[in-house]
TIMI-733800 format. One record per residue (C-alpha): residue number from 1; residue in one letter; x, y, z. Coordinates in nm, 3 decimals, m for minus. Layout:
    i  aa     east    north       up
  NUM   a        X        Y        Z
...
end
This chain:
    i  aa     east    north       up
    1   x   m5.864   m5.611    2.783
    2   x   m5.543   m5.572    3.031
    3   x   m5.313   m5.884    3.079
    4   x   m5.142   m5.730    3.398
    5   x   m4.902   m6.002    3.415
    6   x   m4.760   m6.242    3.224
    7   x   m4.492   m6.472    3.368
    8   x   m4.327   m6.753    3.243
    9   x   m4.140   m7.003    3.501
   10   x   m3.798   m7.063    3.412
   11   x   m3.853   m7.448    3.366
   12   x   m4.039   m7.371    3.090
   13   x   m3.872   m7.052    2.938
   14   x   m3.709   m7.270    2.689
   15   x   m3.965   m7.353    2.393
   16   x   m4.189   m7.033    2.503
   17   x   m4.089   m6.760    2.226
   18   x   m4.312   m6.936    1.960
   19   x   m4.589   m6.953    2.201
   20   x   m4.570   m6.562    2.288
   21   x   m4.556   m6.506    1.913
   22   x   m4.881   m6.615    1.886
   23   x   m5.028   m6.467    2.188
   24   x   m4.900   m6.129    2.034
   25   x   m5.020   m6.226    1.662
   26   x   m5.362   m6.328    1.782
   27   x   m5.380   m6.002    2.042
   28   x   m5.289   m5.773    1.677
   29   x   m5.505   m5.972    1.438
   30   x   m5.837   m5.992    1.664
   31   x   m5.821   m5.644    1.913
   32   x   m5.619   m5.387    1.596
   33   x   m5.529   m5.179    1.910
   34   x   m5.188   m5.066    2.057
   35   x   m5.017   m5.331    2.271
   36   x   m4.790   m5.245    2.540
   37   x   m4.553   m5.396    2.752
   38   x   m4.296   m5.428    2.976
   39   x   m3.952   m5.588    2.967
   40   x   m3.676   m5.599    3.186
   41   x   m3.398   m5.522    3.081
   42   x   m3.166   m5.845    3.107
   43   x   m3.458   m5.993    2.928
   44   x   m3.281   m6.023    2.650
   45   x   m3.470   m6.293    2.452
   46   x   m3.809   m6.116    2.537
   47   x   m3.643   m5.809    2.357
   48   x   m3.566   m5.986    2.037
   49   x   m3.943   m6.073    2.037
   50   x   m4.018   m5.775    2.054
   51   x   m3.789   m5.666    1.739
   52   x   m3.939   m5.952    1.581
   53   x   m4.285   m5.818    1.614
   54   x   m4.166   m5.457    1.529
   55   x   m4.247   m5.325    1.872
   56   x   m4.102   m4.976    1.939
   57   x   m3.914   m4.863    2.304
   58   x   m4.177   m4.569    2.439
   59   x   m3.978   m4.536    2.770
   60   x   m3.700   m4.684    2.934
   61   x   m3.618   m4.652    3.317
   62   x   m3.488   m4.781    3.634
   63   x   m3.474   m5.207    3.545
   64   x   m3.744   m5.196    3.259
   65   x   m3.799   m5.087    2.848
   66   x   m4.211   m5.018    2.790
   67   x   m4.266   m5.117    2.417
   68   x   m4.517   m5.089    2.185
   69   x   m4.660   m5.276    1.901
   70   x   m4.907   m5.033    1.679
   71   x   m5.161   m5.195    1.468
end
């Protein structure tokens, strides 16, 4: 399964992290394969998800960090 996007508008940014922590809990507990994703970089609450969830930085260029969360 590939999610190629995933956008959230910035009228409802605030409230979101707890939703996303679930999308990425349920995507570990049910497919126990590698996740990846993209940030940009002055995404800086979508990075401390990603701390939170123990995803790694695989590469980092121009505007964007690729992470990845390992089962």
């Amino acid at each position: 399964m590939f999610i190629k996007e995933l956008y959230v508008v910035p009228k409802k940014r605030i409230g979101s992290l707890p939703l996303l922590l679930e999308m990425f809990t349920f995507l570990k507990r049910m497919y126990l394969r590698p996740i990846k994703f993209v940030v940009h970089e002055d995404n800086k609450r979508m990075q401390r998800l990603a701390e939170f969830i123990k995803a790694h930085v695989i590469s980092s260029g121009l505007d964007k960090l690729e992470y990845l969360v390992r089962n």
